[in-house]
C-alpha positions as CSV (number, residue, x, y, z in Angstrom):
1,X,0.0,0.0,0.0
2,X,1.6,3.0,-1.3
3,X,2.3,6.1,1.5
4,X,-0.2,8.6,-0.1
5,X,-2.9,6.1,0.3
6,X,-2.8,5.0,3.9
7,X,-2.6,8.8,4.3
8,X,-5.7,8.7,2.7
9,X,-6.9,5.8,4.5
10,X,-5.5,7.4,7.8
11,X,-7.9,10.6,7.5
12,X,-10.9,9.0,6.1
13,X,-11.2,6.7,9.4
14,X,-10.4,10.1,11.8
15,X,-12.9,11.8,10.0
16,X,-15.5,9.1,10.5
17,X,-14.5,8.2,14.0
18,X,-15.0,12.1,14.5
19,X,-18.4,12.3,13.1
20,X,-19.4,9.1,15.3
21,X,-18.8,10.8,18.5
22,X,-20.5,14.1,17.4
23,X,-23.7,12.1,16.4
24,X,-24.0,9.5,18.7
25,X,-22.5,10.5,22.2
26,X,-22.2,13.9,24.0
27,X,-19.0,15.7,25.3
28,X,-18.8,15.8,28.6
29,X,-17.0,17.9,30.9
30,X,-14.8,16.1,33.1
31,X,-14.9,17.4,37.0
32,X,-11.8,19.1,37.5
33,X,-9.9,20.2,41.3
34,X,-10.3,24.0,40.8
35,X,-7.1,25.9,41.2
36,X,-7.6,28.9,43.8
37,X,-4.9,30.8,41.8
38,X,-7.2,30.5,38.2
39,X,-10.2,32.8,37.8
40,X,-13.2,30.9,36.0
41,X,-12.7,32.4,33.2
42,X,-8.9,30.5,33.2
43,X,-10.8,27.1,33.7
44,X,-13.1,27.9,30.8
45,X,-10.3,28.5,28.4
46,X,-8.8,24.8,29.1
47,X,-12.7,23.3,28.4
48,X,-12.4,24.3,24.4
49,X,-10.8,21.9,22.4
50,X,-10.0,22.4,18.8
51,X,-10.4,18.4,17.9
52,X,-14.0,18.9,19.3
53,X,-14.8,22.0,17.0
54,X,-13.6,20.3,14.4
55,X,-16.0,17.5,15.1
56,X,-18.6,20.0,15.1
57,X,-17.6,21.4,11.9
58,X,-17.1,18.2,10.0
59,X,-20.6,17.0,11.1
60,X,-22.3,20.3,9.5
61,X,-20.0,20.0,6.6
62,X,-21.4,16.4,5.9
63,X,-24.5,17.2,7.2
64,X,-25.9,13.3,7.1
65,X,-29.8,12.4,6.0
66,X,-31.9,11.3,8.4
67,X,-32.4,7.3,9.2
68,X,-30.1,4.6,8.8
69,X,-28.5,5.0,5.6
70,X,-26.6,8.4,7.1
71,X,-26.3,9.4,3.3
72,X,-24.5,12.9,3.7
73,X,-26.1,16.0,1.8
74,X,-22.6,18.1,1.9
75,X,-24.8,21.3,1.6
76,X,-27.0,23.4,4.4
77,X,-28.9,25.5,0.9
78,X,-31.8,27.2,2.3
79,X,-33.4,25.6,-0.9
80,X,-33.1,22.4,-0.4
81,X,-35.4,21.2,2.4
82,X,-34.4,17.6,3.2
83,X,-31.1,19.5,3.9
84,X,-32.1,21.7,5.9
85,X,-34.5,19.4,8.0
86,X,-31.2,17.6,8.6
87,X,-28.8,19.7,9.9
88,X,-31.6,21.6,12.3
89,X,-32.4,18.3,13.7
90,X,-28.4,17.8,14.3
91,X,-28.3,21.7,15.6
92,X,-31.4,21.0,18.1
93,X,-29.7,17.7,19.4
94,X,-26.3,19.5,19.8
95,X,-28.2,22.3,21.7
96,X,-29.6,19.3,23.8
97,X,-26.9,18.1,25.3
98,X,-27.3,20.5,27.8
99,X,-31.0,19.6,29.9
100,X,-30.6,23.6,31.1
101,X,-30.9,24.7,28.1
102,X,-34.8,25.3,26.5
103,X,-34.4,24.7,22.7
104,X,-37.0,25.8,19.8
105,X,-37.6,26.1,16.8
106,X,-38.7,29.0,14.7
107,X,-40.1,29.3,11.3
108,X,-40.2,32.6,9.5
109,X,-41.9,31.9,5.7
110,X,-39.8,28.8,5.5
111,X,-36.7,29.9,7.2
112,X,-35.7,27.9,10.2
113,X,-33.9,29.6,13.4
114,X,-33.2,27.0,16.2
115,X,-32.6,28.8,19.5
116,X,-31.6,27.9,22.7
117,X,-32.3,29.8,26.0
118,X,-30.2,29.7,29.3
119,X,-32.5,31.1,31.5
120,X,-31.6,33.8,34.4
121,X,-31.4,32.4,37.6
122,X,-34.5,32.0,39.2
123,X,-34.2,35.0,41.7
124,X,-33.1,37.7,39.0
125,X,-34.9,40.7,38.4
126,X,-33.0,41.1,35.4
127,X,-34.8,41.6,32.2
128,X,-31.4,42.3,30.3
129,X,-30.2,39.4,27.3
130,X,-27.2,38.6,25.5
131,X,-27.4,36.8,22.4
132,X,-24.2,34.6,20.7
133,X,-25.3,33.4,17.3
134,X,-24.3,32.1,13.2
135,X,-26.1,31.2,10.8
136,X,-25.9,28.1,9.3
137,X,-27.4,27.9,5.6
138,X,-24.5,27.4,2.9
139,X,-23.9,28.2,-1.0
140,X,-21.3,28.3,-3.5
141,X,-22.4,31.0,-5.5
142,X,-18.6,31.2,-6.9
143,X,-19.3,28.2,-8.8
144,X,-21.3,29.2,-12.0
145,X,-22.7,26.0,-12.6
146,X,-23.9,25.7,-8.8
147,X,-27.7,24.6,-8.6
148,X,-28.4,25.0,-4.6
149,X,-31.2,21.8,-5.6
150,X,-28.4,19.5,-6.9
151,X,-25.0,21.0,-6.3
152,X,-22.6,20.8,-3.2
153,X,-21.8,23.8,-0.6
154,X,-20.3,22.5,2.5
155,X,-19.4,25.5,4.2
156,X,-17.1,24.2,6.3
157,X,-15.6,27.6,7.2
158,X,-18.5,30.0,6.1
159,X,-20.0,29.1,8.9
160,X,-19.4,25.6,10.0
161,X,-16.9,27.5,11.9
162,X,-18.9,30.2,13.7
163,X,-21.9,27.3,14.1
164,X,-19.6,24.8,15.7
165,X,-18.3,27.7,18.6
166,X,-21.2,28.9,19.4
167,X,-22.5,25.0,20.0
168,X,-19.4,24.6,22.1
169,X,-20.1,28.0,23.6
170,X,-24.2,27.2,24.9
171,X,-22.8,23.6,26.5
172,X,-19.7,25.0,28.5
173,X,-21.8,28.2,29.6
174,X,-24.7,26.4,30.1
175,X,-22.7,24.6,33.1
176,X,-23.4,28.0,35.1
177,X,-25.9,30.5,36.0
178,X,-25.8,33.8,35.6
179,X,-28.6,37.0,36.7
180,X,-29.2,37.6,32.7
181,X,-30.4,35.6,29.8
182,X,-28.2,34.2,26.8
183,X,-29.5,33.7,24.2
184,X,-28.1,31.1,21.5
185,X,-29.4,31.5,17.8
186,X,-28.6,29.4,14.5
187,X,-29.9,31.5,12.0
188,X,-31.2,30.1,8.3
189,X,-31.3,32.0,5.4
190,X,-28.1,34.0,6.2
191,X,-26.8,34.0,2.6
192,X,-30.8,35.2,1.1
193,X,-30.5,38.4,2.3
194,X,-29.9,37.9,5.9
195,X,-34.0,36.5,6.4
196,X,-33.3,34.8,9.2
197,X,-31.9,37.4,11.6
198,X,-33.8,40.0,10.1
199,X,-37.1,38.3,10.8
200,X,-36.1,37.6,14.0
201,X,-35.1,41.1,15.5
202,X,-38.6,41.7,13.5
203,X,-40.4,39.4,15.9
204,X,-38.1,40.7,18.6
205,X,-38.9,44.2,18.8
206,X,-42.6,43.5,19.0
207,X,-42.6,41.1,21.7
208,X,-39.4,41.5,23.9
209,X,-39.7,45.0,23.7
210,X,-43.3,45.8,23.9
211,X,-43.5,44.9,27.8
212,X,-46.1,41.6,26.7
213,X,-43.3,39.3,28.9
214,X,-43.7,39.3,32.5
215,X,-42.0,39.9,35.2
216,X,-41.5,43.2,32.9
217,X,-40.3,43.8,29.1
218,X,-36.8,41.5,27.6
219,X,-34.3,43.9,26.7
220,X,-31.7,42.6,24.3
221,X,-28.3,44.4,25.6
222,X,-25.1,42.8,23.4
223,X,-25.2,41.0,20.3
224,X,-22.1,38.4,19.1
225,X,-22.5,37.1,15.6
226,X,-20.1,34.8,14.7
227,X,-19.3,34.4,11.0
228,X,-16.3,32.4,9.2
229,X,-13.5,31.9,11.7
230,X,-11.5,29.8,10.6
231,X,-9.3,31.0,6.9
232,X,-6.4,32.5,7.6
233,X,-2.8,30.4,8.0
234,X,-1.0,33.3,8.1
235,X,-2.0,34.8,11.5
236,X,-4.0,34.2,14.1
237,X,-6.2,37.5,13.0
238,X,-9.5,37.8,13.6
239,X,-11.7,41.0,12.8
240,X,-14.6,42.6,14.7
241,X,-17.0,44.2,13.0
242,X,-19.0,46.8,15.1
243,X,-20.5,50.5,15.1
244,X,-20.3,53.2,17.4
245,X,-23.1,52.2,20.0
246,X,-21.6,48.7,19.9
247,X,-18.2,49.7,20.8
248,X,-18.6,49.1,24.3
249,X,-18.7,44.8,22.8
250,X,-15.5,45.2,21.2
251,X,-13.6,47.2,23.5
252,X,-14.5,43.6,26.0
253,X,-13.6,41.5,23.8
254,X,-10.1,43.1,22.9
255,X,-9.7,43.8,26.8
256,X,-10.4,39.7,27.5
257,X,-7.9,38.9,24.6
258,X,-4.9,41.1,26.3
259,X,-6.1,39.8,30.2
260,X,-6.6,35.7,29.3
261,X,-3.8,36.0,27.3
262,X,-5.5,34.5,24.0
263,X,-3.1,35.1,21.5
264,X,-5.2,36.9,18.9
265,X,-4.5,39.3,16.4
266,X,-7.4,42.2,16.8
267,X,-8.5,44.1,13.9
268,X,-11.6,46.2,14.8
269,X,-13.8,47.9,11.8
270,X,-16.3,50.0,13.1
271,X,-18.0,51.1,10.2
272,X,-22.3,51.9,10.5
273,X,-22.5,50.4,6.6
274,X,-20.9,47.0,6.8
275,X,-23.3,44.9,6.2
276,X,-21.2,41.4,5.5
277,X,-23.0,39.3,8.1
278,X,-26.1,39.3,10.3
279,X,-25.0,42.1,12.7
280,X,-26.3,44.1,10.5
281,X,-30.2,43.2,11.1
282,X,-29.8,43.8,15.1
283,X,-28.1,47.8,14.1
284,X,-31.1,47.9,11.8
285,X,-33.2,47.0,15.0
286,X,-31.6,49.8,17.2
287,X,-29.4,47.1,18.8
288,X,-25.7,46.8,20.0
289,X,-24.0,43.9,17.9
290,X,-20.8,42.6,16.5
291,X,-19.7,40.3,14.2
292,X,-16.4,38.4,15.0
293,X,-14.9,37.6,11.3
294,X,-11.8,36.1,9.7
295,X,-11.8,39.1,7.5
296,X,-14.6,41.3,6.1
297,X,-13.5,41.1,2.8
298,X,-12.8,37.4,2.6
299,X,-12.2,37.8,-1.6
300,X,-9.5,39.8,-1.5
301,X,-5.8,40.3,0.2
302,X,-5.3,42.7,3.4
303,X,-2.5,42.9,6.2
304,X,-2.0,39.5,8.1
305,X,-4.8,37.7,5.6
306,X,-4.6,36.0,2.1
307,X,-8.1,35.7,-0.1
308,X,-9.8,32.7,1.0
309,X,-10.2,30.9,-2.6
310,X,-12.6,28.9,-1.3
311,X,-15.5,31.3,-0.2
312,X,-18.6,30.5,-1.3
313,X,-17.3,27.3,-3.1
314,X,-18.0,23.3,-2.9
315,X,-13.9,23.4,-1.9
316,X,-15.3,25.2,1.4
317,X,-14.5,21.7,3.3
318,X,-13.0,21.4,7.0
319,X,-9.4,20.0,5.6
320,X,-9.4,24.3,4.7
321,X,-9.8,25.3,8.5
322,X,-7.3,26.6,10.8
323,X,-8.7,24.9,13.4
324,X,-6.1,26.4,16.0
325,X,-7.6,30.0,15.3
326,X,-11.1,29.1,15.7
327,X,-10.1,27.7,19.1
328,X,-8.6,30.9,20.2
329,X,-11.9,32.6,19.3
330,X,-14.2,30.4,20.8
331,X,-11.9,30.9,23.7
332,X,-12.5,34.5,22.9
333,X,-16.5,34.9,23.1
334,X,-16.5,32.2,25.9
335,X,-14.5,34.7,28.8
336,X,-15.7,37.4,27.3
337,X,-19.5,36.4,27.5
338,X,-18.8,34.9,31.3
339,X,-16.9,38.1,32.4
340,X,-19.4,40.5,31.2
341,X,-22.2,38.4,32.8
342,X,-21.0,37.4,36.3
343,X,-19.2,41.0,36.5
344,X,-19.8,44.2,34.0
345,X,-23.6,44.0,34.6
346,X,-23.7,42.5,37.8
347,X,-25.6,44.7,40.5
348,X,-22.4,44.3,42.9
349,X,-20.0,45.1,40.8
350,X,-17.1,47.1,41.9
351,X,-14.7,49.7,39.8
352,X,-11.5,49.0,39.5
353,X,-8.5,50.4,41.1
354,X,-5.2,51.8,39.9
355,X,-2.3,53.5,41.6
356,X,1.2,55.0,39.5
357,X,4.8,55.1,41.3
358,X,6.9,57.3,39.3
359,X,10.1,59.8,40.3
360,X,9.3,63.3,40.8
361,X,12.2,64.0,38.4
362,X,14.5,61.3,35.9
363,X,17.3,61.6,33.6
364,X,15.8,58.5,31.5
365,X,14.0,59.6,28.2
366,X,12.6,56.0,28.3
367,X,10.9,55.3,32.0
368,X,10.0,52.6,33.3
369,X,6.7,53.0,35.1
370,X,5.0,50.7,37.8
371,X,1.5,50.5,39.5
372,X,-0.7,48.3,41.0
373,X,-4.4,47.4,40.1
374,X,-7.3,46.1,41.9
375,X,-10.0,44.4,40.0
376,X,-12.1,41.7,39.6
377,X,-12.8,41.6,36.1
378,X,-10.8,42.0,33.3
379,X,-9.2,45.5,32.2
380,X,-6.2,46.6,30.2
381,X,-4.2,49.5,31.4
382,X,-2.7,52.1,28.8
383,X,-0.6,54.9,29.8
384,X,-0.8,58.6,27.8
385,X,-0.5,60.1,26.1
386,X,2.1,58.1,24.2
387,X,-0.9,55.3,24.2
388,X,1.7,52.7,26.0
389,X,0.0,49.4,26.2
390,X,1.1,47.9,30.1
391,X,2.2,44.8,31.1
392,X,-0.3,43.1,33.6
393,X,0.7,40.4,36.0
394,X,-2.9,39.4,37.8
395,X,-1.0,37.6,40.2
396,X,0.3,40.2,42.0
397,X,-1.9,42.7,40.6
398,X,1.1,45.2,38.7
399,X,1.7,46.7,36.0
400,X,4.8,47.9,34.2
401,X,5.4,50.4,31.0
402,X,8.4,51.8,30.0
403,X,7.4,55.5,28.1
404,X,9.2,58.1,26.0
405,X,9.7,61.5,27.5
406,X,10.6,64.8,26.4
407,X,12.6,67.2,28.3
408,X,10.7,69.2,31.1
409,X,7.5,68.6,33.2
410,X,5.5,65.2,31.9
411,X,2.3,64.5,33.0
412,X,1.2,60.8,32.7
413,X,-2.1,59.5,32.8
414,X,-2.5,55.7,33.3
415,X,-6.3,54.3,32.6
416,X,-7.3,51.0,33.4
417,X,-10.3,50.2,31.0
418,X,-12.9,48.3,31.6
419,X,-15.9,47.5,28.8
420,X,-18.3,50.0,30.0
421,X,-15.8,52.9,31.1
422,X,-12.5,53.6,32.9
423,X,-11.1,55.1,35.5
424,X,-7.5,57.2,35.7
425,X,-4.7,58.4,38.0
426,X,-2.3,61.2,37.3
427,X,0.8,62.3,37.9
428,X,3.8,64.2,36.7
429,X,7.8,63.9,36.2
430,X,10.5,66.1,35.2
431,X,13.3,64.9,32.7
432,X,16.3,66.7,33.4
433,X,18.4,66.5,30.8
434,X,21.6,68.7,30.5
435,X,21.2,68.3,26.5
436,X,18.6,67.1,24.2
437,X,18.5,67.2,20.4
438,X,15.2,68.6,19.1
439,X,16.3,68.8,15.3
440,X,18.5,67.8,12.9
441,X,18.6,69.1,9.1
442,X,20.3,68.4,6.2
443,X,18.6,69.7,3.1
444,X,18.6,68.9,0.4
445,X,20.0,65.0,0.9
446,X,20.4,63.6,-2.0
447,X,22.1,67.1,-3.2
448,X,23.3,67.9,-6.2
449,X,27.4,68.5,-6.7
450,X,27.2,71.4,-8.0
451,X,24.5,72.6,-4.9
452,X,24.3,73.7,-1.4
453,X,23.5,71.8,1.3
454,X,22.4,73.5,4.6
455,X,22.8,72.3,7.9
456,X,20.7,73.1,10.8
457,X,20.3,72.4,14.2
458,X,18.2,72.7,17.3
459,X,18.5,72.0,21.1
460,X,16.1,72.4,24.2
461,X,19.4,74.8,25.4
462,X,21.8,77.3,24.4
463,X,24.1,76.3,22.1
464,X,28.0,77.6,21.9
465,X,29.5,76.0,19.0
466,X,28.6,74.2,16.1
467,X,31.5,72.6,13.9
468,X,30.5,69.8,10.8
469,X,33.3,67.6,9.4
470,X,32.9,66.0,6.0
471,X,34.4,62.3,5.6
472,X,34.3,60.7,2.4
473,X,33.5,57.3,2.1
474,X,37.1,56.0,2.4
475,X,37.3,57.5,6.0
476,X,38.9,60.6,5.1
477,X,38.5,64.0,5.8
478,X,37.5,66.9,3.4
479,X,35.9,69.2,5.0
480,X,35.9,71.7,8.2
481,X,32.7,73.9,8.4
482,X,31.8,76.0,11.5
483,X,28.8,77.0,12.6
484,X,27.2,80.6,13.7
485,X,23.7,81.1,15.8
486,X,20.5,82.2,14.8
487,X,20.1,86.4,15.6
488,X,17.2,85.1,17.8
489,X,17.3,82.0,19.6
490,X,20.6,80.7,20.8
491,X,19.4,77.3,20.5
492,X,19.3,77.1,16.9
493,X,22.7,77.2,14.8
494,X,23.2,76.3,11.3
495,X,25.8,76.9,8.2
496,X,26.1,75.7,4.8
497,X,28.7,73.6,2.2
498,X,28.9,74.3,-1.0
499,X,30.3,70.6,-2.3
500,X,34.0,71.5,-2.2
501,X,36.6,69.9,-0.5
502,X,39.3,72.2,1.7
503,X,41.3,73.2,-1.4
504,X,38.2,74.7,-3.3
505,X,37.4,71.3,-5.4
506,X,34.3,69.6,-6.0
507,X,33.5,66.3,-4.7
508,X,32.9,63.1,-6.3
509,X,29.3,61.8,-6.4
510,X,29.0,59.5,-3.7
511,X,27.7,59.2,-0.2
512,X,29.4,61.1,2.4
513,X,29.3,61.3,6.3
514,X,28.4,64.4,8.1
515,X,29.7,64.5,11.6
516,X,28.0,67.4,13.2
517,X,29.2,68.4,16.8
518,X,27.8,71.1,19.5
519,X,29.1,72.6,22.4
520,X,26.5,73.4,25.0
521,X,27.3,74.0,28.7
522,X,30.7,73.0,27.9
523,X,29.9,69.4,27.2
524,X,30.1,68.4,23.6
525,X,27.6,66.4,22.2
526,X,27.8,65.0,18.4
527,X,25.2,63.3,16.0
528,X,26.5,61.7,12.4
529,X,23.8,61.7,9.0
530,X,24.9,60.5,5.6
531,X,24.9,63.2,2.6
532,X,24.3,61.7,-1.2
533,X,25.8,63.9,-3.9
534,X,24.8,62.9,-7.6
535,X,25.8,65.2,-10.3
């Protein structure tokens, strides 16, 4: 048997292994010895495995017939019905595994939403409810001969992917309960026009809103749609798709991603008229939502992504997936979800705390900054206003940044953020510094030989002297040029060259080093830039 073939062998028995324990037998979550020093978000990140995603995702990719034949379709169309009856069947049982969890079904003209509900816990007032959801319903519109009756559209990625986290997502969270409602949501019809979200924010706004529910009116607070994970080999990127209102989502999930120490690359769009994915029908319902993405423009090439050729294909298979990434965000919209719920909007919720130790005066341009924090939730901490990103250690609750400053009186403000605000602490240093270069020119550079070059410079004090020495590219010297000070400020000296050695001849074309000196206080300080001459 030739190598290539058990290969082949090799992955068609994982793969249908794989589909047997999706089908057939639940995952359970094995009873762990909690670890005082781990918050629960830390013991949630361990639960996600990317062999179980990929499980998930290979069973929607297949998507197998009902009865005993277990014929797969390889397509979720919206068009084809026995399809369709299939994988909401599988969706429903997935959602099942959990007994907390009350499943449904919901049928909109012929599109099919399966949603699951954790409920509040029993003595919340709450009326407030977070929804995670992805729709499910595949094409391959790519393909010009595709007939959505007949032809193939697995969508292992688009959204296998985002379907498979959020089922992983509803079991582990379900294991808890929390003073709000989630909210789980497959969505059909995704790829028609987005008919499936849009009808249900429809039905939402008249119901949940309208104050028909009792104790008092639902009130859908935070939105995450999740939407092709899983393309991208290049980094682990993943983009977040939000608008202004919904700001506050993204700002808690980039703030998880630093805290947990994820690993993911953030890029954050927030644009009002993206409209990729079903985000866009809870905005059009006057309701904060994001959409976590691989990339919002899948089809074509941007920083840390390659197209994905395989968008909207019947090459969209799970062999495609990066199954690593799609952990990390699953990981992602897990701690982000439980932090928000057992902290941000919980009625005993306390700010957060910062302090800042810094010198009252330095002679480091570059400082090294330290703090402490105090919080129970997670925050990031950013010093201005050079925007410096700190170093967290939650064990002992410090921080450290080291910042740039200029000469004089710096005031720093360190902000520890937290989703729905921040709070600050300020405080000021003096750089003392007996010299500090503020500017250096050489213009023009490249000059021409037959030209004039000027240099100037300028200090934060009183300048003496200024004296340039010209070496050629061999090492030698050519050139002597003092300087003389501006009429009006001390600080600033210049002079000029006129491409002529110290006997009155022109120079070669070439590159040449400037080696400019000052005297200031009676220290000399010196700074060297390269000169290009071309004829």
């Amino acid at each position: 048997m030739s190598r290539q073939l058990r290969r082949s062998l090799h992955a068609s028995l994982k793969r249908h292994v794989i589909l047997l324990l999706v089908v057939f037998f639940p995952f359970p979550i094995m009873a762990e010895k909690g670890n005082p020093s781990l918050s629960r978000g830390d013991e949630l990140l361990r639960f996600v495995q990317s062999d179980a995603l990929e499980a998930q995702v290979i069973a929607l990719q297949e998507n197998f017939s009902s009865g005993h034949n277990l014929r797969p379709h390889r397509t979720r169309s919206a068009h084809h019905r026995e399809a369709t009856d299939d994988v909401v069947h599988y969706i429903m049982r997935q959602f099942r595994r959990s007994p907390r969890l009350k499943v449904s079904e919901q049928v909109f003209g012929g599109i099919r939403n399966v949603t699951a509900v954790l409920p509040a816990l029993s003595t919340s007032s709450s009326n407030r409810v977070f929804i995670i959801c992805a729709h499910y319903d595949t094409q391959a519109v790519r393909e010009p001969n595709w007939n959505p009756l007949i032809s193939t559209a697995p969508g292992a990625n688009d959204n296998g992917t985002g379907v498979a986290a959020m089922l992983e997502i509803s079991y582990l969270l379900s294991r808890y309960e929390y003073e709000h409602e989630i909210r789980f949501i497959a969505f059909g019809g995704e790829e028609l026009g987005f008919l499936g979200s849009r009808s249900y924010v429809r039905e939402a706004s008249t119901t949940d809103e309208s104050g028909e529910t009792e104790p008092g009116p639902k009130r859908i607070v935070g939105v995450f749609n999740l939407d092709m994970l899983g393309f991208n080999w290049k980094t682990d990127l993943v983009e977040i798709v939000t608008n202004n209102d919904s700001a506050w989502i993204s700002r808690a999930l980039i703030i998880a991603n630093t805290w947990y120490n994820i690993g993911l690359k953030i890029r954050r769009t927030q644009d009002e008229f993206v409209d990729i994915s079903s985000h866009k029908s809870f905005w059009d319902g006057g309701y904060d939502a994001v959409t976590l993405t691989e990339s919002s423009t899948p089809w074509r090439d941007s920083q840390n992504y390659d197209t994905n050729p395989f968008y909207h294909t019947s090459d969209d298979t799970a062999d495609k997936v990066n199954f690593g990434l799609v952990r990390k965000v699953t990981q992602l919209v897990l701690v982000t979800m439980d932090s928000l719920l057992t902290s941000m909007f919980h009625p005993t919720r306390q700010m957060p705390q910062v302090t800042l130790e810094v010198p009252t005066t330095t002679k480091e341009s570059k400082l090294e900054i330290k703090g402490t924090f105090l919080s129970d939730f997670p925050i990031d901490v950013i010093v201005y206003p050079s925007r410096t990103l700190a170093v967290l250690d939650r064990e002992t609750q410090t921080y450290t940044a080291t910042v740039p400053l200029h000469p004089g009186e710096n005031t720093l403000l360190v902000t520890a953020r937290y989703p729905l605000g921040a709070v600050s602490v300020e405080k000021s240093v003096i750089l003392t510094q007996a010299f500090a270069w503020e500017d250096v020119i050489v213009f023009p550079n490249p000059a021409r030989s037959d030209g004039l070059t000027e240099f100037r410079v300028a200090a934060n004090v009183d300048i003496t002297d200024l004296q340039i020495l010209i070496y050629d590219s061999g090492g030698n010297l050519i050139k002597r040029i003092e300087g003389v000070a501006d009429r009006l400020d001390p600080r600033i000296w210049r002079t000029w060259w006129n491409q002529q050695t110290s006997y009155g001849l022109a120079v070669s074309p070439g590159i040449y080093v400037c080696y400019i000196s000052v005297i200031s206080k009676g220290e000399t300080y010196t700074y060297l830039e390269k000169l290009a001459i071309f004829r």
